[in-house]
MARFIKE-62214 format. One record per residue (C-alpha): x, y, z; residue in three letters. Coordinates in pm, 1 decimal. Example, Ala and Ser with C-alpha at 12.3 -4.5 7.8 and 13.67 -1.06 7.14 Angstrom:
@x: 1230.0	y: -450.0	z: 780.0	type: ALA
@x: 1367.0	y: -106.0	z: 714.0	type: SER
//
This chain:
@x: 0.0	y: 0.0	z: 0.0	type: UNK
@x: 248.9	y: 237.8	z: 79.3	type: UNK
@x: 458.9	y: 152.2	z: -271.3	type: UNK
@x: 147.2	y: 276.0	z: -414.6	type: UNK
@x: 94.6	y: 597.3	z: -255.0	type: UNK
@x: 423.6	y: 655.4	z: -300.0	type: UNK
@x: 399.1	y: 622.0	z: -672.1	type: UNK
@x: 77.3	y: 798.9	z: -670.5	type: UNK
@x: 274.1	y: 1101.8	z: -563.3	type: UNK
@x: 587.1	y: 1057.7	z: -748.1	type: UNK
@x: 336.5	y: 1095.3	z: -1053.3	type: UNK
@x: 155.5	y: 1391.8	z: -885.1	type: UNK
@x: 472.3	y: 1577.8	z: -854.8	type: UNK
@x: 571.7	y: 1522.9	z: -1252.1	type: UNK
@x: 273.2	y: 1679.9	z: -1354.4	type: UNK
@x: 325.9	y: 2015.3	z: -1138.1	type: UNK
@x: 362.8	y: 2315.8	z: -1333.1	type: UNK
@x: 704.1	y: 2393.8	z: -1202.7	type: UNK
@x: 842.4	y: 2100.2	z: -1331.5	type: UNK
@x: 610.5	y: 2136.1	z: -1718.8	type: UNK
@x: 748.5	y: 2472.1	z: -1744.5	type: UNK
@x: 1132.7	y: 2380.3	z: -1685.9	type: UNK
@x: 1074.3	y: 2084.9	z: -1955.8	type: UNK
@x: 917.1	y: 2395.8	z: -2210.5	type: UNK
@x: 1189.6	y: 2637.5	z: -2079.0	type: UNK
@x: 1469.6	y: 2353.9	z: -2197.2	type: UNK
@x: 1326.1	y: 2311.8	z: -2526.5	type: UNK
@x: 1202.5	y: 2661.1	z: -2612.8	type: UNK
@x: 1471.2	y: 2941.0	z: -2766.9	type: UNK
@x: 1453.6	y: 3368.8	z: -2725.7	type: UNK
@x: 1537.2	y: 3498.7	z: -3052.1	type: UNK
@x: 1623.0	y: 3817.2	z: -3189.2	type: UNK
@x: 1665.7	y: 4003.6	z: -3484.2	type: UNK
@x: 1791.1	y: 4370.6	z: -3480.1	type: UNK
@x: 1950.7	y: 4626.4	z: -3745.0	type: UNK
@x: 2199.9	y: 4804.5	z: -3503.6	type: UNK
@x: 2225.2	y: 5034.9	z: -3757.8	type: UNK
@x: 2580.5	y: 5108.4	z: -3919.7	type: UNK
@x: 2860.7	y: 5258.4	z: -3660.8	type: UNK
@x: 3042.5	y: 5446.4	z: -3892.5	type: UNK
@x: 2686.9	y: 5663.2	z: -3982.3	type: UNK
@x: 2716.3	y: 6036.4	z: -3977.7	type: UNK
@x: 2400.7	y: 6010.9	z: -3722.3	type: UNK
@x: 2454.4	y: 6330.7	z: -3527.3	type: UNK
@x: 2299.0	y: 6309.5	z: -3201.4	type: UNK
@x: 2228.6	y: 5933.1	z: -3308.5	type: UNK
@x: 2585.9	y: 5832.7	z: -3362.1	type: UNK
@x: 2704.2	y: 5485.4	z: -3250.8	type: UNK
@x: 2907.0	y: 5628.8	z: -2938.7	type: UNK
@x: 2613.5	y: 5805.0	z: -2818.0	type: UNK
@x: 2341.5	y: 5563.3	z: -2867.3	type: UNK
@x: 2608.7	y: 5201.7	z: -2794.4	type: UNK
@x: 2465.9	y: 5173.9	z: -2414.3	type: UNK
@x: 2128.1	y: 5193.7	z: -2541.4	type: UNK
@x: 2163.1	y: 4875.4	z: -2759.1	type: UNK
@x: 2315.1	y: 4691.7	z: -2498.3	type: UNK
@x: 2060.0	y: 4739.5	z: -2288.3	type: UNK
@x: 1826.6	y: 4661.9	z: -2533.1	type: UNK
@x: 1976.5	y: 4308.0	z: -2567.5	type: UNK
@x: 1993.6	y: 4263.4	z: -2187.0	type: UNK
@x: 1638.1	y: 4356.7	z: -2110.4	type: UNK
@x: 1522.5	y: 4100.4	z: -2393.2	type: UNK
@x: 1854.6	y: 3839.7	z: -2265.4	type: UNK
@x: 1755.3	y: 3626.1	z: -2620.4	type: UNK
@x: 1997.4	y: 3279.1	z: -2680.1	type: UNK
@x: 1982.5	y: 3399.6	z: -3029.1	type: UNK
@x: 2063.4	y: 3729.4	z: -3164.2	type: UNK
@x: 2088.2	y: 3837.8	z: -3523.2	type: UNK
@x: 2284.0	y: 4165.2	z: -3603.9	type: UNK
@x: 2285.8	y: 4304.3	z: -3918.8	type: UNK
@x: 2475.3	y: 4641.4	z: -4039.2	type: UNK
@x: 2705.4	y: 4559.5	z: -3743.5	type: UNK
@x: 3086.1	y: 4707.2	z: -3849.1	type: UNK
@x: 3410.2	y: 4552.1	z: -3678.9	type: UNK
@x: 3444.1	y: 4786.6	z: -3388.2	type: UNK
@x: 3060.4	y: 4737.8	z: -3324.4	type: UNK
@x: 3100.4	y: 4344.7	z: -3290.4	type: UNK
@x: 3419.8	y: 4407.2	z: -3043.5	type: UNK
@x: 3178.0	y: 4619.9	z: -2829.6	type: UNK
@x: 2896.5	y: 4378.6	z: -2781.5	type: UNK
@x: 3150.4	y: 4116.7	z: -2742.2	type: UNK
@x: 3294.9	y: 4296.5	z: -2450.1	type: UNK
@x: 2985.0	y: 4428.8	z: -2285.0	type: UNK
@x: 2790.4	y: 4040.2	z: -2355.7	type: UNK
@x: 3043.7	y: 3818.4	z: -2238.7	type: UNK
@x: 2759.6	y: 3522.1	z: -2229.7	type: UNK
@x: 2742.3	y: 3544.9	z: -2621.0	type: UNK
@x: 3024.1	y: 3387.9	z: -2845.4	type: UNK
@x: 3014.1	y: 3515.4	z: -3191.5	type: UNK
@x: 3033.6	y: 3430.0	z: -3545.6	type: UNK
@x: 3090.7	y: 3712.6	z: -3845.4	type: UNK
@x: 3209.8	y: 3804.3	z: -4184.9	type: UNK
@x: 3245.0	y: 4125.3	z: -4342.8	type: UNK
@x: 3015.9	y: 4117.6	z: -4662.8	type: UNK
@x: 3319.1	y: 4285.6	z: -4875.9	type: UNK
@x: 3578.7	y: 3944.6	z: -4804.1	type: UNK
@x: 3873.0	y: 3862.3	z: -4647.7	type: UNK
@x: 4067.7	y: 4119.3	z: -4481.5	type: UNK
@x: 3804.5	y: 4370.5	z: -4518.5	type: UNK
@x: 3605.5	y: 4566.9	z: -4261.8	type: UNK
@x: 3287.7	y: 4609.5	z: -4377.8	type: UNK
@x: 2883.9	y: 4553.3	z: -4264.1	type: UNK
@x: 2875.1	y: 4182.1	z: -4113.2	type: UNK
@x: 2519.4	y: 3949.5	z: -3998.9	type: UNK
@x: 2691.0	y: 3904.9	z: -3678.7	type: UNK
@x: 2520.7	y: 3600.5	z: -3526.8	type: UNK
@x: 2559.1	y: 3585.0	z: -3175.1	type: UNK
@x: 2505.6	y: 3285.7	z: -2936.4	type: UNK
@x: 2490.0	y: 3256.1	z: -2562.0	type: UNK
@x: 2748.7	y: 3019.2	z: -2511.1	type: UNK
@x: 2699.0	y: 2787.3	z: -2196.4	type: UNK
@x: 2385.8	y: 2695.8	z: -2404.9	type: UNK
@x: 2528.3	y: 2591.8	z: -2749.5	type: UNK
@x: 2796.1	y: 2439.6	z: -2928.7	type: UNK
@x: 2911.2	y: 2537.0	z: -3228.3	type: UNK
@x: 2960.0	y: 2262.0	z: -3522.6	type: UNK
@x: 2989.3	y: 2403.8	z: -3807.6	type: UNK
@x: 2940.3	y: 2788.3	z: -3999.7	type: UNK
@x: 2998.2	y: 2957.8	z: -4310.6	type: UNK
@x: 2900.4	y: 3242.7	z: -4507.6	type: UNK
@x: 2730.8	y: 3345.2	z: -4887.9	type: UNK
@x: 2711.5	y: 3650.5	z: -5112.7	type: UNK
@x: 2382.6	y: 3664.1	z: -5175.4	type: UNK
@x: 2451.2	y: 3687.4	z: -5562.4	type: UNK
@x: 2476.9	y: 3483.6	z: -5842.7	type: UNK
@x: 2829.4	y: 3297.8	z: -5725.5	type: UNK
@x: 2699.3	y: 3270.0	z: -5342.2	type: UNK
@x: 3063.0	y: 3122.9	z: -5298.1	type: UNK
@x: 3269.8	y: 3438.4	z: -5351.4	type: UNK
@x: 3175.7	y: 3679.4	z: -5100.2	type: UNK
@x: 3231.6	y: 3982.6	z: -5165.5	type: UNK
@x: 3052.5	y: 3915.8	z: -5492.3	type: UNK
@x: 2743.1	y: 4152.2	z: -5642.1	type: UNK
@x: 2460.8	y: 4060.9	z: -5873.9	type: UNK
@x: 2117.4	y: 4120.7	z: -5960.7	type: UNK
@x: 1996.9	y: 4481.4	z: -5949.6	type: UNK
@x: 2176.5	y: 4498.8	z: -5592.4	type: UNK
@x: 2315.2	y: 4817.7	z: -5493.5	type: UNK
@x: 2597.4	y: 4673.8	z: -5227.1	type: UNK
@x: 2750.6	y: 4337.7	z: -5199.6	type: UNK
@x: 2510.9	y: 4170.3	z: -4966.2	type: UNK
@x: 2583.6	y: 3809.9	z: -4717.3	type: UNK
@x: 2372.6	y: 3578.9	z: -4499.1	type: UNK
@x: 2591.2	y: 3402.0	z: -4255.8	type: UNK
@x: 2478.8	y: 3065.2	z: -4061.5	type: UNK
@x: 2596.1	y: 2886.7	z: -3765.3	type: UNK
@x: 2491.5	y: 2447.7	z: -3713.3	type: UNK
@x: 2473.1	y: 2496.9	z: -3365.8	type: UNK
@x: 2375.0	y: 2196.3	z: -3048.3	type: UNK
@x: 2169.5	y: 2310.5	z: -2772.7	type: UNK
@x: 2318.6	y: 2137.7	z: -2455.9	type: UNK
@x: 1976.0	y: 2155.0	z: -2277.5	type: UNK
@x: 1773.7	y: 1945.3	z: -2524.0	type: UNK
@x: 2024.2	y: 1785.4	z: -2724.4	type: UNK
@x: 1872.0	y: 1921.5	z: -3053.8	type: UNK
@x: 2067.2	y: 2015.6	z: -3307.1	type: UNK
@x: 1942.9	y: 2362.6	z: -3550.0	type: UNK
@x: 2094.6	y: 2589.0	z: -3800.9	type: UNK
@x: 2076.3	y: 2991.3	z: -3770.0	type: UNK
@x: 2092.6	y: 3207.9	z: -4093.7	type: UNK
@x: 2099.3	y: 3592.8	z: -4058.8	type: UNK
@x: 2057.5	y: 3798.9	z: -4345.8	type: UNK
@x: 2077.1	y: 4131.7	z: -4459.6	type: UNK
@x: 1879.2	y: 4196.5	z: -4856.2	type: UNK
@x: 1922.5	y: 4504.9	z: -5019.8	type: UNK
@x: 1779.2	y: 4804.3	z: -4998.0	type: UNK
@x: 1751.1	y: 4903.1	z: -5359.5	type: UNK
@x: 1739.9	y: 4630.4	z: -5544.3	type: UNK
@x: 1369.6	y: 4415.0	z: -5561.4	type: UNK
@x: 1506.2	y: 4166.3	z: -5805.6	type: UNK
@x: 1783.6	y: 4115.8	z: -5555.1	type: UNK
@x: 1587.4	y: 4064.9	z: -5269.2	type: UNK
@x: 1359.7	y: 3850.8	z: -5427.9	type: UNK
@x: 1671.6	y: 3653.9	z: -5570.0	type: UNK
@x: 1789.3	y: 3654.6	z: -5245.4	type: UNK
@x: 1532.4	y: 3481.9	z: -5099.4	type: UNK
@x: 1511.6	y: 3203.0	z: -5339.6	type: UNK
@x: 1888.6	y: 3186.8	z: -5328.4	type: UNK
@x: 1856.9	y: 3079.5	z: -4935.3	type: UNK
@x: 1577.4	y: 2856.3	z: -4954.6	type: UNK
@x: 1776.1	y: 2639.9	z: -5231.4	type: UNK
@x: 2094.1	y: 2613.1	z: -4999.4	type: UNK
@x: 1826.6	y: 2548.6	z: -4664.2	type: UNK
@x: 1677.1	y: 2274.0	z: -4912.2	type: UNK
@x: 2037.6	y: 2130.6	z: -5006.6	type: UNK
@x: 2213.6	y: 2149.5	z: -4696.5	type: UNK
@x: 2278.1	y: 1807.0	z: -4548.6	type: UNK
@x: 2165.3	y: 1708.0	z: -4158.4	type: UNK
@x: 2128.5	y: 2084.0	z: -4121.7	type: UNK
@x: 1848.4	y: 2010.4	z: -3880.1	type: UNK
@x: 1547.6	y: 2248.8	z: -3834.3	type: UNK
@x: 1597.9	y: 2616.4	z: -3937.8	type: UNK
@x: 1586.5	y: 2977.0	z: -3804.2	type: UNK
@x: 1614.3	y: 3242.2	z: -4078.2	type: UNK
@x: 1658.8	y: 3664.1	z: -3912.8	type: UNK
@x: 1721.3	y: 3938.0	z: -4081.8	type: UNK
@x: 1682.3	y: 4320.2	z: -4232.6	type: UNK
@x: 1506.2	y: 4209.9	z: -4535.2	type: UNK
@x: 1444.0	y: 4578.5	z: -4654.8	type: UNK
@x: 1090.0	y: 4424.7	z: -4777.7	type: UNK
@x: 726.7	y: 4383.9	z: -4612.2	type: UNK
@x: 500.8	y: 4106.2	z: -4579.0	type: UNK
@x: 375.0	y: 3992.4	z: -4878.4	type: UNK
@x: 620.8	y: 4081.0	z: -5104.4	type: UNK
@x: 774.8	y: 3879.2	z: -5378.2	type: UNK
@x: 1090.0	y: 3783.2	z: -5115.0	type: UNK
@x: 822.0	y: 3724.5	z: -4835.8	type: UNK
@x: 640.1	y: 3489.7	z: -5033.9	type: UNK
@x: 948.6	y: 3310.6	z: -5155.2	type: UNK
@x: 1047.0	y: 3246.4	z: -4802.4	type: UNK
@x: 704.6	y: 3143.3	z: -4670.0	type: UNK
@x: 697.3	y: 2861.2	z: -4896.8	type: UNK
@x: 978.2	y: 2703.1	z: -4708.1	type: UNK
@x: 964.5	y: 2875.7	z: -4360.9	type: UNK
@x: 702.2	y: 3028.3	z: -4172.4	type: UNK
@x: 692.7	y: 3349.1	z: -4037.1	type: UNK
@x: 710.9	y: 3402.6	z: -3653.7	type: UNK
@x: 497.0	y: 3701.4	z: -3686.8	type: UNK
@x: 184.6	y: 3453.0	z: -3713.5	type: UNK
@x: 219.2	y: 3416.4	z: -3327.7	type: UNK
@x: 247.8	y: 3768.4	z: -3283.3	type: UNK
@x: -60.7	y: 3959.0	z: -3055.6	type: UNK
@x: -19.1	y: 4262.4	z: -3206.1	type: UNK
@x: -237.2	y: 4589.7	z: -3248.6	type: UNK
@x: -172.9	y: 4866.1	z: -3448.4	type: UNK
@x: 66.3	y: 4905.7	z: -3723.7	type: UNK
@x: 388.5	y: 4697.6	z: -3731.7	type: UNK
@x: 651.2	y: 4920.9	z: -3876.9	type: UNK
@x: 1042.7	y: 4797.6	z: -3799.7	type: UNK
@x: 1195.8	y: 5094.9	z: -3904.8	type: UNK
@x: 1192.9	y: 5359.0	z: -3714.7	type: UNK
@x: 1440.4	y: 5646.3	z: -3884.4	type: UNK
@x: 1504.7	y: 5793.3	z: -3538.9	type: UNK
@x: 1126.6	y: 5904.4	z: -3460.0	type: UNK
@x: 781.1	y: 5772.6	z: -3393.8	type: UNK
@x: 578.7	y: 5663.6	z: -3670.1	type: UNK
@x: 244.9	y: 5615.8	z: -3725.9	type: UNK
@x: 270.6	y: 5369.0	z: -4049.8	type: UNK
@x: 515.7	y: 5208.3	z: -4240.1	type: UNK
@x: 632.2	y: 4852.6	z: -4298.5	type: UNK
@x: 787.0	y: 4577.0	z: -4129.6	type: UNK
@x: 1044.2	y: 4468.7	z: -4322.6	type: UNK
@x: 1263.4	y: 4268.5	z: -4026.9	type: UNK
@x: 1179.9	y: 3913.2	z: -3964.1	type: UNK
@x: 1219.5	y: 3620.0	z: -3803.3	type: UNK
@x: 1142.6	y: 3293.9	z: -4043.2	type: UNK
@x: 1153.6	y: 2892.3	z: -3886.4	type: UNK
@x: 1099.0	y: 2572.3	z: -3975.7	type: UNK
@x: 726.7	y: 2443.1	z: -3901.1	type: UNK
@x: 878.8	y: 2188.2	z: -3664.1	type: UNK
@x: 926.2	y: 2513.2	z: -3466.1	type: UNK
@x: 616.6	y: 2656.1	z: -3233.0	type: UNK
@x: 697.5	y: 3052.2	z: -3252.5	type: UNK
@x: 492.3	y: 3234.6	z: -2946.3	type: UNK
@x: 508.6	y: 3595.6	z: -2775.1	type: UNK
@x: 616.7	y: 3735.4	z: -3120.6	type: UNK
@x: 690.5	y: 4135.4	z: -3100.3	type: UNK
@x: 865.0	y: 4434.4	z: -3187.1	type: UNK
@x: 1044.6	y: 4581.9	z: -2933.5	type: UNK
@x: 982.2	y: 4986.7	z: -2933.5	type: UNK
@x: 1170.8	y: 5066.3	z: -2672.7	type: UNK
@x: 1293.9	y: 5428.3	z: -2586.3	type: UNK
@x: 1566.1	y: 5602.8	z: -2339.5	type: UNK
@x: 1465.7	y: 5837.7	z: -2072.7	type: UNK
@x: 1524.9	y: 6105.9	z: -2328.1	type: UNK
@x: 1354.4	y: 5960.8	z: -2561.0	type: UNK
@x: 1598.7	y: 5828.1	z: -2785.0	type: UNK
@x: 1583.2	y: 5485.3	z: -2945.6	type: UNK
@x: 1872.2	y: 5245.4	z: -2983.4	type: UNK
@x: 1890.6	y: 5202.6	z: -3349.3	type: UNK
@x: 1700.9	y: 5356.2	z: -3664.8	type: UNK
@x: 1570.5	y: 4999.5	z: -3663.3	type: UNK
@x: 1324.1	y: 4800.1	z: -3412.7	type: UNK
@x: 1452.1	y: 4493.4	z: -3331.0	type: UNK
@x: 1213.4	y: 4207.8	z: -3318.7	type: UNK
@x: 1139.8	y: 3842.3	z: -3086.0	type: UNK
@x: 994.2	y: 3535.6	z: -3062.8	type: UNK
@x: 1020.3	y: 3251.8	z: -2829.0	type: UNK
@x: 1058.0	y: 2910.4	z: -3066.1	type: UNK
@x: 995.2	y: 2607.8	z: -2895.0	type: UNK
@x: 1127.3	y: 2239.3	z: -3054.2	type: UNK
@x: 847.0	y: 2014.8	z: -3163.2	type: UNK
@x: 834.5	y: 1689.1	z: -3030.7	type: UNK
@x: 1133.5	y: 1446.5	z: -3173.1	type: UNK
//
């Protein structure tokens, strides 16, 4: 009798909600996207060294295991690296080797995940040779992806982060075809997460091209009101949202939004909103 009450309780005490939520909390992921808007800008009052706190604490408030960076210079990766010591990082300047330009850094918190493999692409007609432009593209544009293992669940994912052009439609919608062919051909790549500036809003020809492969974490979001991304410095009251977050449907995405948050003074960290999502692993 007593064997049974004890295992009566035993299986009481697995179904308490502490112990559900640390089994979600294990297999779900905080992800975020954010332009942090080029360092070496002529931005005035809005110049990286002014506005570099700000984006920090932007990151902290949200504390995401994921973060996608895009327009993010050198000297702008070496400063989040030094004030987010829990993040390792992986990053390529879009003009090559040896250069310094705009990278997708893709940052990771490290006691979480291991890193197996990465790369980067020109997103152009010789994806291989970065540095490379095609299309009607304005700037030599790169995605950059990291295979990474989560140590908590033992799954095993791979994060692009993207930045299209801003010019260019066929490029961006080139782009966007161009990923989803090397998602499709990459071997044991695992699920996917896709972030990025995609200079683009829903529904457009490089939106549509991605949400035949992905789906858009913005489903999940509870949103009212317009859902502009970019910013330019002030309040808005339309405009488009043209930075995403994209995963694979074996991915739940929940408590989508865009972060609009503002200094005391009323200054925002970036000319750019950065968006989140929590994705949680489906079942194996």
């Amino acid at each position: 009798m007593l064997r049974i009450f004890s295992l009566v309780c035993l299986a009481s005490l697995a179904l308490t909600p502490s112990l559900v939520m640390s089994a979600e909390s294990q297999n779900s992921l905080g992800v975020m996207s954010f332009n942090i808007r080029y360092g070496a800008a002529n931005d005035g009052e809005n110049r990286w060294d002014l506005r570099k706190p700000l984006v920090v604490n932007t990151i902290k408030r949200y504390d995401p295991d994921l973060l996608g960076t895009q327009e993010c210079l050198p000297f702008q990766e070496a400063y989040l690296r030094e004030n987010l010591p829990q993040y390792d990082c992986y990053a390529v300047s879009r003009e090559g080797k040896g250069t310094k330009g705009e990278e997708c850094a893709i940052f990771y918190r490290k006691s979480r995940f291991e890193r197996l493999d990465q790369g980067s692409v020109a997103l152009s007609e010789t994806p291989q040779k970065i540095g490379s432009v095609s299309w009607d593209s304005s700037l030599p544009r790169i995605a950059s992806w990291v295979k990474l293992r989560d140590k908590q669940s033992g799954r095993t994912f791979t994060y692009w982060n993207a930045h299209f052009d801003h010019r260019g439609a066929t490029a961006r919608t080139e782009s966007a075809k161009l990923l989803v062919a090397l998602m499709k051909a990459a071997d044991d790549s695992g699920p996917v997460i896709l972030t990025g500036d995609f200079n683009a809003d829903a529904g457009s020809p490089p939106h549509k091209a991605l949400s035949g492969y992905l789906k858009d974490a913005w489903d999940a979001a509870n949103w009212k009101g317009s859902a502009w991304t970019f910013n330019g410095w002030s309040d808005r009251d339309s405009g488009a949202r043209i930075d995403w977050i994209f995963h694979s449907p074996s991915f739940t995405a929940s408590d989508t939004t865009i972060d609009r948050w503002k200094s005391d003074s009323g200054r925002y960290p970036s000319d750019h909103c950065p968006v989140t999502t929590t994705l949680t692993f489906g079942e194996k």
